[in-house]
C-alpha positions as CSV (number, residue, x, y, z in Angstrom):
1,X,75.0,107.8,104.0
2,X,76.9,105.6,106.7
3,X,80.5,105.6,106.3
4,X,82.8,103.2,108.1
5,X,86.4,105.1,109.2
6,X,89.1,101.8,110.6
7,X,91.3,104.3,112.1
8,X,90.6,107.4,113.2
9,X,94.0,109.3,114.0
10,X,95.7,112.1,112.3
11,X,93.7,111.6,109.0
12,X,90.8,109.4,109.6
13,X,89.4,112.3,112.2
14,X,90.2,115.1,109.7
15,X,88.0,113.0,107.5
16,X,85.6,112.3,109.9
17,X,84.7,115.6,110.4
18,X,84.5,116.9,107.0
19,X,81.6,113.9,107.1
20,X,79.6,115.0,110.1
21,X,79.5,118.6,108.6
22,X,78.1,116.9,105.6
23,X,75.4,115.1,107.3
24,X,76.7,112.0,107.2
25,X,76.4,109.3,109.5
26,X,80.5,108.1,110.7
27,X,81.0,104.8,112.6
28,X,84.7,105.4,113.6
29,X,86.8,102.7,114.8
30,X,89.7,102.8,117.3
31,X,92.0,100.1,119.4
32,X,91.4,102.1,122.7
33,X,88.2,102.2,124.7
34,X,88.8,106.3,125.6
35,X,89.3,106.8,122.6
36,X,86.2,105.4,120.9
37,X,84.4,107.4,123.8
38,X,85.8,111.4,122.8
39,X,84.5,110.0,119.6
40,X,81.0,109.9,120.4
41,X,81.4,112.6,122.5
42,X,82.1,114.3,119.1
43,X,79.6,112.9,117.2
44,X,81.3,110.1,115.3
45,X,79.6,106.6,116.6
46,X,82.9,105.3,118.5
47,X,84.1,102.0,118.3
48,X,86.8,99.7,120.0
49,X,88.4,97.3,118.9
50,X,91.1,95.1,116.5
51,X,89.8,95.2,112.8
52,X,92.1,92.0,112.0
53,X,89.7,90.6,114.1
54,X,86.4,88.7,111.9
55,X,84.1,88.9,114.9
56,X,84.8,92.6,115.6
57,X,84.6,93.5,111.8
58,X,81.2,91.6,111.6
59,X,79.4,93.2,114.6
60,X,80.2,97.0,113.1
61,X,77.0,98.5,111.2
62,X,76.5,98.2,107.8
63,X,78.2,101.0,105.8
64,X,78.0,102.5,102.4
65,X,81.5,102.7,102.2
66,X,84.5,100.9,104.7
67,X,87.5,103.5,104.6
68,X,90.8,102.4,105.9
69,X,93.4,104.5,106.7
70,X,94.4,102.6,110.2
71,X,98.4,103.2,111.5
72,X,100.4,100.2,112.4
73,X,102.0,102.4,115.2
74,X,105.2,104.1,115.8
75,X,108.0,101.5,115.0
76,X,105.3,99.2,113.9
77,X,107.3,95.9,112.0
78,X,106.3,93.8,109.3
79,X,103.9,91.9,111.7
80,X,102.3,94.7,112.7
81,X,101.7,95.7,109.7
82,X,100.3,92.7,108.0
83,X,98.0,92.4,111.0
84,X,96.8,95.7,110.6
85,X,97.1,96.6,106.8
86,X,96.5,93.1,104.8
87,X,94.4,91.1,108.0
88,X,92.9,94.0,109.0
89,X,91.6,95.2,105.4
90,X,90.7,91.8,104.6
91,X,88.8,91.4,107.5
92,X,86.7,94.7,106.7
93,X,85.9,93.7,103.1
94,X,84.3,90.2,104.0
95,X,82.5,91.3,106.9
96,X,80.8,94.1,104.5
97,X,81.0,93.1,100.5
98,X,78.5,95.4,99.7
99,X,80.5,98.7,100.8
100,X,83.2,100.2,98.7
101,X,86.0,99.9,100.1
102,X,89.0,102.8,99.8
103,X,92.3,101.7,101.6
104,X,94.9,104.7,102.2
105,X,98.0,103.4,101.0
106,X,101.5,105.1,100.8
107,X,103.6,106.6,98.0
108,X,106.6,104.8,99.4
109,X,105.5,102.0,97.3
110,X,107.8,103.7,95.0
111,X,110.6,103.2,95.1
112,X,112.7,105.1,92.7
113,X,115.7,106.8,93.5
114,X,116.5,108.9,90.2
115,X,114.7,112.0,90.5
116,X,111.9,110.5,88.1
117,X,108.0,111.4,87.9
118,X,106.2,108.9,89.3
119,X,102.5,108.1,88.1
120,X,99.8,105.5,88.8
121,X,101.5,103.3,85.7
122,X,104.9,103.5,87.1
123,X,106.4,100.5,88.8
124,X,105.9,100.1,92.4
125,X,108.9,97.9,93.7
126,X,109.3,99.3,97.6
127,X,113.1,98.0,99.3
128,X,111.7,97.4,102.0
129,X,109.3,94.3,103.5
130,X,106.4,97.1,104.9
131,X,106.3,98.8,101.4
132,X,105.7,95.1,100.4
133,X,102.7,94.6,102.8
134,X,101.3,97.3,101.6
135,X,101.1,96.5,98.4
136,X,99.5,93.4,99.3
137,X,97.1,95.4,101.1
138,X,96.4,97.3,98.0
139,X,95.6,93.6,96.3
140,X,93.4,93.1,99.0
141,X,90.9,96.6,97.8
142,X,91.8,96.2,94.4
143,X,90.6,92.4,94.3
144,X,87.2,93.8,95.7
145,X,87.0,96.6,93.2
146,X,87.8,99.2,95.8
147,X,90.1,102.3,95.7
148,X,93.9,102.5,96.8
149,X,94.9,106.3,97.9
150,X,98.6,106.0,97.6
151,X,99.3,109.0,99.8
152,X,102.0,111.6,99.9
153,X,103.9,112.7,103.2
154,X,101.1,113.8,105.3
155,X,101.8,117.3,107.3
156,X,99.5,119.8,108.7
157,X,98.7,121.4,112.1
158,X,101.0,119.6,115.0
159,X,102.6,117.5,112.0
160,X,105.6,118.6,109.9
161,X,108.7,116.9,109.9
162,X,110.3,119.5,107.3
163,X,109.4,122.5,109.7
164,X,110.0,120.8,112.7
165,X,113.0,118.9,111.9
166,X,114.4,122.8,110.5
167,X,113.6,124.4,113.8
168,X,114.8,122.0,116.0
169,X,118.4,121.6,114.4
170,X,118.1,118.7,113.0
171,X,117.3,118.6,109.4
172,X,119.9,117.7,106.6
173,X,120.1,117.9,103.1
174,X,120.7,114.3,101.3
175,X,123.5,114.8,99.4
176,X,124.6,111.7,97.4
177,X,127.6,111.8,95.4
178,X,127.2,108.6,93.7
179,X,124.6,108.0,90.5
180,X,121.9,109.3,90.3
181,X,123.0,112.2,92.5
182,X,121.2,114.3,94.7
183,X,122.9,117.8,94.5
184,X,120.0,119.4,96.0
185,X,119.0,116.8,98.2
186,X,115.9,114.1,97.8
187,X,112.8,115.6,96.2
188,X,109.7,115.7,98.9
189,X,106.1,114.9,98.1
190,X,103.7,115.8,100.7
191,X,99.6,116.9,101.2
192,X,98.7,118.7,103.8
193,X,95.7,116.9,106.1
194,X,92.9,119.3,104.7
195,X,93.4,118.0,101.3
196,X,93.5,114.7,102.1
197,X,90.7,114.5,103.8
198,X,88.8,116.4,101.2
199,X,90.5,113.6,98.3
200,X,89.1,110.5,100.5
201,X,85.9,112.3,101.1
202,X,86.0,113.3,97.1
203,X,86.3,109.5,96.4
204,X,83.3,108.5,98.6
205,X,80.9,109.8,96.3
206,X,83.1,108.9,93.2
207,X,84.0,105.5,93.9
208,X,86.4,105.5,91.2
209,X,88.0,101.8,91.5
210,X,91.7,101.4,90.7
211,X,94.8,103.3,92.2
212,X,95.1,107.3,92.9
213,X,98.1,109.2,93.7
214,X,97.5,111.7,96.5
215,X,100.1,114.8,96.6
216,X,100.3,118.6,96.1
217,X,101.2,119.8,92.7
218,X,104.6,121.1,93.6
219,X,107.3,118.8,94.6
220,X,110.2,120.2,96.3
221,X,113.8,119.6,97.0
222,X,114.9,119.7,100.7
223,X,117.3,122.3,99.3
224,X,114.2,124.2,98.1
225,X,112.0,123.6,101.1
226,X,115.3,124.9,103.7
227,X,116.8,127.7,101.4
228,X,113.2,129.2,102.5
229,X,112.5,128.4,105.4
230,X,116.3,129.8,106.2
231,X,115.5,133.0,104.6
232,X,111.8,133.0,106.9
233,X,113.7,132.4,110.2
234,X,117.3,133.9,109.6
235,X,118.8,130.6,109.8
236,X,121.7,128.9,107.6
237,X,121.4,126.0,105.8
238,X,120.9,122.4,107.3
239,X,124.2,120.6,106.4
240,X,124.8,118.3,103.7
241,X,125.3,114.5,104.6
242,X,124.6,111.4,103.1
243,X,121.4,110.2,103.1
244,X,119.6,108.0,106.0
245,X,119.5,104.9,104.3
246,X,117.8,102.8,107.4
247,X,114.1,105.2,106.8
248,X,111.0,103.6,108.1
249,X,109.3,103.0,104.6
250,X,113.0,103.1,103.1
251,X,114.7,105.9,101.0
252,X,113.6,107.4,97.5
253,X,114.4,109.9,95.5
254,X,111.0,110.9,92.8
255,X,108.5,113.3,92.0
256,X,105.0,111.4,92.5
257,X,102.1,113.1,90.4
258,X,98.4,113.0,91.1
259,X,97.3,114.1,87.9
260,X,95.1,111.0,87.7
261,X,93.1,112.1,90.3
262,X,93.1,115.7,89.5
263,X,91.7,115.4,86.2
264,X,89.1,113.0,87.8
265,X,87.7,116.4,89.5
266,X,90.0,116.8,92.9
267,X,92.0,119.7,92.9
268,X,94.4,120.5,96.7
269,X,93.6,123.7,98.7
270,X,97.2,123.8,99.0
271,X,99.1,122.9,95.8
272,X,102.6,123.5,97.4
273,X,103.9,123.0,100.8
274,X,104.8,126.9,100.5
275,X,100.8,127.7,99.8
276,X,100.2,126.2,103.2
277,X,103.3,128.1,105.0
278,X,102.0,131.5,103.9
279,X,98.0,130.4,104.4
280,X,97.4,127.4,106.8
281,X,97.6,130.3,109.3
282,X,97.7,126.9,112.6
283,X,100.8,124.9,111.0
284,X,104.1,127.5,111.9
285,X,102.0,128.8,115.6
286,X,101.5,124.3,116.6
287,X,104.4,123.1,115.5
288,X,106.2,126.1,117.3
289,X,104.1,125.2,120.4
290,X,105.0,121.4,119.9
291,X,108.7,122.1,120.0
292,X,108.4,124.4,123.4
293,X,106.2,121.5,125.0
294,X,108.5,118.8,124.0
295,X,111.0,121.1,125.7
296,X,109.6,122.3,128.7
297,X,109.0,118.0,129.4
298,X,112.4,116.8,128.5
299,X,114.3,115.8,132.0
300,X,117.2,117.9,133.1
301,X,120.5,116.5,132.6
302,X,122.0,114.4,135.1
303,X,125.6,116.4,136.3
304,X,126.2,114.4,139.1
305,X,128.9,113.2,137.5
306,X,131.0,116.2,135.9
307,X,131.4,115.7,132.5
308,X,132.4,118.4,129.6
């Protein structure tokens, strides 16, 4: 079977692997030249290119299934993401109809702020203009009887915001006063790489149509997630602040279940973030080694001029 991966980054490589070890034929598509090339070099038929564009999208090879799970970037805006989310989907399903399509969406789309579960029935009203796009994205699959993954946080080896935010100082605890509080900060919803890699690959031979939350089975306070990790590393507590209202994908507070998808058949190798601390023996040992590198590369500091 020939699967089509538009972005093959963090999670569309993870996923691209598990495929080549199943025999599967992966057309993998990238914006940079080099990249497309260490691609092929891996097996994984490399190509470069922008999927908003029809051309490009046309001249791919046919594929059982299209899978996108492209990034808009680092600091990507509302323009880049309708280009690469709603143009760029679009342009995938009309250049192949006959693939299923499964778009990797976000649980940001939620956008509660009371603590609440969160299921595929619940209402997804995102604050900010991206959440929006997204959602049209979503349309975009849905409209073509494809699959939205609304994914939770995505962490794994060399990613971990939780961990490295924690080690490097920086980490807070979300404490809002006002209704509905947060006395033990926001709840986190996260899956680590492995598992969602596994879900997307899971669906491909489903091809369940309709919307899928993607997350662990344990949600977890950031009160819960650095009370440990303090207790691991003999550090105290992050402090408690207000909450970072300004957030890329904006700021929620909910629990987001996948039971949908689990009593569908997928079931995480990791059902809490802690499973992974103890057993993902690669996440403590990179992110570490992330945090020296980062380090070691940051310039001195200029003290030409005194200062205190």
């Amino acid at each position: 079977m020939t699967i089509l991966i538009a972005g093959c980054g963090y999670l569309g490589k993870a996923v691209a692997r598990q495929l080549l070890a199943g025999g599967h034929r992966v057309v993998g598509l990238t914006r940079s030249e080099d990249t497309a090339a260490a691609l092929t070099a891996e097996g994984i038929e490399g190509y470069a290119g922008d999927i908003a564009e029809p051309g490009f999208a046309r001249s791919l090879p046919s594929a059982a299934v299209v899978v996108h799970c492209a990034s808009s970037g680092r600091g990507g805006g509302p323009s880049q993401y309708r280009r690469v989310y709603v143009d760029g989907l679009r342009a995938l399903v009309e250049a192949h109809p006959e693939a299923h399509c499964i778009f990797t969406s976000s649980s940001s789309v939620y956008g509660q702020i009371d603590g609440s579960w969160v299921t595929e029935e619940s209402a997804a009203e995102p604050d900010r203009e991206t959440g929006r796009l997204l959602l049209q994205a979503e349309g975009v699959a849905l409209a073509a009887g494809g699959t939205v993954m609304r994914l939770a946080g995505i962490y794994g080896p060399g990613r971990s915001v939780l961990l490295k935010n924690f080690l490097m100082g920086e980490a807070q605890i979300d404490l809002r006063v006002e209704p509905p509080a947060t006395p033990d900060g926001r709840w986190i919803n996260q899956i680590h790489r492995r598992d969602a890699a596994a879900a997307l690959v899971w669906m491909m031979d489903a091809r369940l149509p309709g919307v899928f939350n993607v997350a662990d089975h344990t949600p977890v306070t950031q009160r819960m997630v650095y009370t440990e990790l303090a207790r691991r590393f003999g550090r105290p507590l992050p402090p408690e602040r207000a909450p970072a209202l300004d957030r890329k994908r904006g700021w929620t507070h909910k629990r987001v279940s996948s039971q949908k998808l689990t009593a569908a058949g997928w079931m995480p190798q990791f059902p809490s973030w802690f499973d992974a601390l103890d057993h993902d023996p690669a996440l403590v040992p990179s992110i570490m080694a992330q945090i020296h590198t980062e380090a070691a590369e940051a310039p001195e500091p200029d003290r030409s001029a005194g200062g205190s």
